[in-house]
Structure formats: structure tokens, C-alpha cells
C-alpha positions in Angstrom: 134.9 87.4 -95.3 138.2 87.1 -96.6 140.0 90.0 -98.6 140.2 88.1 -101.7 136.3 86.7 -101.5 135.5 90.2 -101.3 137.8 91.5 -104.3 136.4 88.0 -106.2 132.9 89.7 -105.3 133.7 93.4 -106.4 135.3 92.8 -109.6 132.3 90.1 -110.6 129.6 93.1 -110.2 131.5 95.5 -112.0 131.7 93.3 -114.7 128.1 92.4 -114.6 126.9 95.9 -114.2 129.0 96.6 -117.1 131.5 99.3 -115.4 134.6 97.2 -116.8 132.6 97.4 -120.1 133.3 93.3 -122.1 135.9 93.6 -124.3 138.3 95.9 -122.9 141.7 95.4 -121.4 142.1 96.2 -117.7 145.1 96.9 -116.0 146.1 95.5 -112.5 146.7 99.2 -111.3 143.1 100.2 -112.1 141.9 97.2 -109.7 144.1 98.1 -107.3 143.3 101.9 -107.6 139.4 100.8 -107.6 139.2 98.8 -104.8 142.0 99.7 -102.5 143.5 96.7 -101.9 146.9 94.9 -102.1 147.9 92.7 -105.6 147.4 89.7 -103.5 143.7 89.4 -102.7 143.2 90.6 -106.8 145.3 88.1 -108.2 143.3 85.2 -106.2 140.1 86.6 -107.2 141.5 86.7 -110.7 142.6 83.2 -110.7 138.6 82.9 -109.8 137.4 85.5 -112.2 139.0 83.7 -114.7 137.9 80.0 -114.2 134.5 80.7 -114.3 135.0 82.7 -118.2 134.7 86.5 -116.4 137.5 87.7 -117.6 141.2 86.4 -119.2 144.3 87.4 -117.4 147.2 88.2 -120.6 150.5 89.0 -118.9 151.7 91.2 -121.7 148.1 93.4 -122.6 146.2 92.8 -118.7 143.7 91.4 -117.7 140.8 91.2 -120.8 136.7 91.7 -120.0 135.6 88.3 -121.8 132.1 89.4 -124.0 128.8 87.0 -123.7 129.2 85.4 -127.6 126.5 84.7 -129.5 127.2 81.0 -129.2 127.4 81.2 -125.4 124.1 82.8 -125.0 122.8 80.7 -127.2 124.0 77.5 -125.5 122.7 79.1 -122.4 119.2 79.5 -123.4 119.3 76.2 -124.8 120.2 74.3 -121.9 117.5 76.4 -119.7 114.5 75.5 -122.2 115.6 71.6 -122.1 115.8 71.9 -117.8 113.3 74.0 -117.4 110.3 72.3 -119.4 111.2 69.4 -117.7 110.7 71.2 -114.4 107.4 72.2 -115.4 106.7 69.0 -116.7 107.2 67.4 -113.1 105.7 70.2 -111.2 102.3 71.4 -113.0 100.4 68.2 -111.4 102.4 68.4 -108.3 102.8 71.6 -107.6 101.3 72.8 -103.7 99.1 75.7 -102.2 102.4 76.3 -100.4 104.3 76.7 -103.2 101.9 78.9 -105.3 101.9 81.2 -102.4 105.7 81.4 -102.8 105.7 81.8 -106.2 103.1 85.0 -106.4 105.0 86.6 -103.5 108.2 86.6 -106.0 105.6 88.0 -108.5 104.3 90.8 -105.9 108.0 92.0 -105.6 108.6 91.6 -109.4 104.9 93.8 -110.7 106.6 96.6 -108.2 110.3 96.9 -109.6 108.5 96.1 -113.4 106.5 99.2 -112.7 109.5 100.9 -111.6 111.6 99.7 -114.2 113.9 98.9 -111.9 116.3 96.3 -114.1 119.1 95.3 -111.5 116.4 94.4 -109.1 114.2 92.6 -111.7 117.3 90.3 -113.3 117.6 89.3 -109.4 113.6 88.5 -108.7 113.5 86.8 -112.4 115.8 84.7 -111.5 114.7 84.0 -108.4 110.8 83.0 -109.8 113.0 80.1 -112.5 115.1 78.9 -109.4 112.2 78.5 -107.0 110.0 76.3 -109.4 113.6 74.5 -109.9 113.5 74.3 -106.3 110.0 73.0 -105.9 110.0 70.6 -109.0 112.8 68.7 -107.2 115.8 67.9 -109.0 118.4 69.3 -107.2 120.6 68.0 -110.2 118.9 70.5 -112.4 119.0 73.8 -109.5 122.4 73.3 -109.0 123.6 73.8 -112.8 121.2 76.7 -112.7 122.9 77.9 -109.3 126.3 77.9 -110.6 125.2 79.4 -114.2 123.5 81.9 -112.0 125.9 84.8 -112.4 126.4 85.0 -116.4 122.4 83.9 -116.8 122.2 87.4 -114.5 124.4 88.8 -116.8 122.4 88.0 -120.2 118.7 89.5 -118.4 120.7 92.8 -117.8 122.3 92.6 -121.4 118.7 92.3 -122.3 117.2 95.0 -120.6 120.0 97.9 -121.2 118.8 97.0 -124.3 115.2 98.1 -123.5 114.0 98.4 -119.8 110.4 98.0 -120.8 111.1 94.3 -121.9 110.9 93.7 -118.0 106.9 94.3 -118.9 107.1 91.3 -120.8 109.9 89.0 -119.3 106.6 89.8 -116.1 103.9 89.0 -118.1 105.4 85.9 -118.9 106.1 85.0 -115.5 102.6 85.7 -114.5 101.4 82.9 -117.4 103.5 80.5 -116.2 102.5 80.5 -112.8 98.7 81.1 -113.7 99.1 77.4 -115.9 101.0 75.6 -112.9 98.2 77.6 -110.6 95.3 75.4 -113.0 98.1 72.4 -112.7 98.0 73.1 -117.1 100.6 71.2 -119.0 100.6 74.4 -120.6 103.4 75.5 -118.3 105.3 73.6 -120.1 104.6 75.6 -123.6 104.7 78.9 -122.0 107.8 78.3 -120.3 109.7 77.1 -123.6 107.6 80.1 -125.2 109.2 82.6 -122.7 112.8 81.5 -123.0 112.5 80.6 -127.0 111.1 84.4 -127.3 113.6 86.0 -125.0 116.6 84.2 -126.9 114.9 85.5 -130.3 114.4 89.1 -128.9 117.9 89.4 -127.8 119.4 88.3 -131.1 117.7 90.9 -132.9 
């Protein structure tokens, strides 16, 4: 891996995990200092960084931790419930033995960090259970704007659950509907699933 794919990678986490906390200034030095490595690799990841709305790089104050805004997250949320009803939609009649089994494996490895209240490890199974029914329903139109939203939709489940780990109880719960519905090929999925993303949208704003 290239130096600055793996700066690009080390800055991103630190920003998701919140270590460069949104909505402070960084300096170049402190990147540098962090991750023991040359300005060049860290300006390219910048460049990166910055594209995809991580951070904004001010030549005067630094480099500036962009915060989630409340419009953001809400357009967020509002483009999963259209794509992701619509996957259910497709997939409840459809869906295989095959892919049910690959679906409660996700939700064997979710109940155990949910009892844990593990959160980094449950933002990264949650989103794995909406991408594989992406996956299975088909449209690879749909999985790939959830792919490349993948890292600030990470970054709005831990926002949630810093908030309040046990939420993971419920974010699980919900999971284990939703598959239950596609499970009895229910249209239902398609409820729960708008039910799940409408509530955690609600919750968040509160």
C-alpha cells in the first residue's frame, strides 16, 4: 500500500472514531507528529480527505474537522429509506435459503458484540446486514451509492451510539424483524425497514 493510501486511511478513522473531534482546526504538524510521516503522503490524502466532505483544508487556520449537519444526516437517512424499501420490496418474494443463511450469520456475529456492547464492531456488522440485502436484492446501482456513502453512514451509527451504547439492543432487534419478514417472504419488510431507519433518524435528532 502506498504511503499516502495509508495516511488517507489513518486520518479517515481518526476522524470517524472521533479522535480529531468535528469542528476543530488541525494543524499539519499534529498529522505529521501523529502519524510519522513526510508532508507529502498527508497533503495527498488531504486532497482525498477533503473531496469526500471529511475535512476542509484552510491555508490560513489548517485543516478544519467538517461536523455531520443536521441537513446531511437527514438527507442521508432519507436516501437510505427510499433505496432500501425498494430493496426489500424486490427481495421479500425472492429472497433464497442461501441468502437467509447469510443473513442470520451477520445476525449471529451482531447478538454477540450487541451483548457486548461492542459499538465500533456493531456500526461495522450493521452495516454489513443493509449492504448484503443490497447485495442480494440486486441493483448493484443502489449497493454502490451505499458503498461509497459507506464511510460517513459509519460515521452517523457511531454518532448514534456514543450517544447511548444500549441503542445497539434496538438498532439488533430491528435487524432481527426485518430478516424474520423477508424469512416469511412478508411485504412487511418493507414497513419494518422504513420503520427502522424513520426511528433511528427520529432518535438521533432528539
Amino acid at each position: 500500500m502506498l504511503l499516502k493510501d495509508i495516511a488517507y486511511d489513518r486520518i479517515k478513522q481518526k476522524i470517524l472514531n472521533e479522535e480529531y473531534t468535528p469542528g476543530k482546526f488541525l494543524s499539519e504538524r499534529t498529522l505529521i507528529e501523529d502519524l510519522d510521516m513526510s508532508k507529502t503522503p498527508i497533503k495527498n490524502a488531504l486532497i482525498r480527505l477533503e473531496t469526500e466532505g471529511f475535512l476542509t483544508v484552510s491555508s490560513k487556520q489548517g485543516i478544519f474537522i467538517n461536523e455531520l449537519s443536521v441537513d446531511k444526516i437527514n438527507d442521508m437517512y432519507n436516501l437510505r429509506i427510499a433505496l432500501e424499501t425498494f430493496n426489500c420490496k424486490f427481495l421479500h418474494g425472492r429472497i433464497t435459503e442461501y441468502q437467509l443463511d447469510e443473513l442470520k450469520q451477520i445476525l449471529d456475529v451482531t447478538k454477540e458484540v450487541t451483548d457486548n456492547l461492542d459499538i465500533n464492531s456493531f456500526a461495522t456488522y450493521d452495516h454489513e446486514f443493509h449492504l448484503a440485502i443490497s447485495n442480494m436484492a440486486g441493483n448493484m446501482e443502489i449497493t454502490e451509492i451505499l458503498i461509497n456513502r459507506q464511510d460517513h453512514l459509519r460515521r452517523i451509527t457511531l454518532k448514534h451510539l456514543r450517544k447511548d451504547p444500549e441503542r445497539v439492543k434496538i438498532f439488533y432487534q430491528d435487524h432481527l424483524q426485518i430478516y424474520e419478514a423477508l424469512k416469511a417472504h412478508q411485504a412487511e419488510s418493507v414497513h419494518l425497514m422504513e420503520q427502522h431507519l424513520e426511528n433511528s433518524k427520529s432518535i438521533l435528532f432528539r
